[in-house]
N, C-alpha and C positions, 0 to 999 in steps of 0.2 A: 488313788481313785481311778474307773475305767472310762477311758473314750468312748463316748456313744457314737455311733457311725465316725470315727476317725478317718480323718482326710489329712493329706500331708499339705503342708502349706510353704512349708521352706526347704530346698537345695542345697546343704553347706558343699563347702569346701572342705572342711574339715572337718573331723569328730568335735574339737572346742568349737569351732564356732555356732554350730550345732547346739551345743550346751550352751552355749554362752545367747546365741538366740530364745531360745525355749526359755530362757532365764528373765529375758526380756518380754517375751509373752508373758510368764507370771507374774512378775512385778507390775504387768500393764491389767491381772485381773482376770487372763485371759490361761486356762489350765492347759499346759504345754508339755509334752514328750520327745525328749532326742532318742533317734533310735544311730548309732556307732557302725562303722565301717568295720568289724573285726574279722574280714574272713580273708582270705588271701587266694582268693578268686581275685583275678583283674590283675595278678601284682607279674611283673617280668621284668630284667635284668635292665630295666633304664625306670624303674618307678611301676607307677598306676593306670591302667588303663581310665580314661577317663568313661564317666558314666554307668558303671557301673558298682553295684553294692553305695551307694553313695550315704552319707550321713544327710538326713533328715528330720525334720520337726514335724509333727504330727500333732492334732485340736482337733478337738470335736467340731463336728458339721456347724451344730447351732452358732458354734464361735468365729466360723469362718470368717464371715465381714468386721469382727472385730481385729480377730488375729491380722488380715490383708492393712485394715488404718494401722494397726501396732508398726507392720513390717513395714508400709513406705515411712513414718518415720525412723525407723533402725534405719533404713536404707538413707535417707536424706543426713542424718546423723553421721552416718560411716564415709559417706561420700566430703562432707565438711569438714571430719577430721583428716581423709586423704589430701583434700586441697591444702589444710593446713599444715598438712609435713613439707609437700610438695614448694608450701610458700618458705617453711624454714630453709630446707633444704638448698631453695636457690638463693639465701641472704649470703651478702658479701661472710667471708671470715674478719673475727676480728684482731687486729694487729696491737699486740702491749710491748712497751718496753720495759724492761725489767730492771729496778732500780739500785738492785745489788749486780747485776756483770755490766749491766748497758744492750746486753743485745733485746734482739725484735722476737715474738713469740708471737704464731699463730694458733687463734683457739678456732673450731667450729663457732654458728653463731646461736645456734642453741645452748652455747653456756654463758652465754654474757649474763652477766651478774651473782657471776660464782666466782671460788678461789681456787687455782687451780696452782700446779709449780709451773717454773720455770723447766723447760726443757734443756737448760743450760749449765746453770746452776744450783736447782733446787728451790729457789725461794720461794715465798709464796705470795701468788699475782693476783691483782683485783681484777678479772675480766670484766671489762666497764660495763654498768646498767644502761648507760647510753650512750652516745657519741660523741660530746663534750666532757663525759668523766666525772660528770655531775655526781659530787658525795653523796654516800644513802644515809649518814650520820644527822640526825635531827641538829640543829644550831639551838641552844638557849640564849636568852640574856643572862645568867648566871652560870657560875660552874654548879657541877653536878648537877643538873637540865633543871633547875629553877623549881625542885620540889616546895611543900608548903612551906608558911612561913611561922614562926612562932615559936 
């Protein structure tokens, strides 16, 4: 379908993010066009010159005030998932000891609660779901987890 008075409404950084915004506009209701960096104007021996040929999102006029509520939500959204790298990123590492050599094994703390090996020996290490080690295995009062009875 064609833009009636088309107005650019968003800046990317990139050609996806471009795509990947205009994707957002639609989803929101709101009929969106990325238009692609492909020319190689701006480009010299250290990258991009910035600001020009730039990737953009492009909506109709009438859509404008929709598209602007769409983008400070992307915006407040994108900015929330930054903080929360930023909050992983600064968690302690976490420290296992490996029950086959004895030694100490550091994971990142974005994998706690995965299995990961031993850098030492190979085995395979339970990066703890919490701090105290706390099993993720349900407990029944019966073996085989207390299915029906009869």
């Amino acid at each position: 379908m064609e833009l009636k008075e088309p107005i650019a409404v968003y800046n990317a950084a990139t050609n996806v993010e471009a795509h990947v915004v205009a994707m957002f506009l639609v989803e929101g209701g709101v009929e969106a066009f990325a238009t692609e960096d492909l020319s190689l104007v701006g480009l010299w021996m250290f990258g991009t010159l910035p600001e020009i040929h730039k990737p953009q999102v492009w909506v109709s006029a009438a859509d404008q005030e929709r598209a602007a509520q769409l983008l400070q939500d992307y915006e407040r959204q994108a900015a929330e998932r930054m903080q929360t790298a930023q909050e992983d990123a600064s968690l302690e590492p976490i420290e296992v000891v490996c029950e086959e050599c004895g030694q100490t094994a550091s994971f990142p703390a974005e994998q706690r609660g995965s299995v990961q090996y031993c850098p030492h020996c190979a085995a395979h290490l339970d990066v703890e779901s919490s701090a105290d080690g706390e099993s993720f295995w349900l407990e029944t009062d019966e073996p085989g987890g207390g299915g029906a009875e009869g």
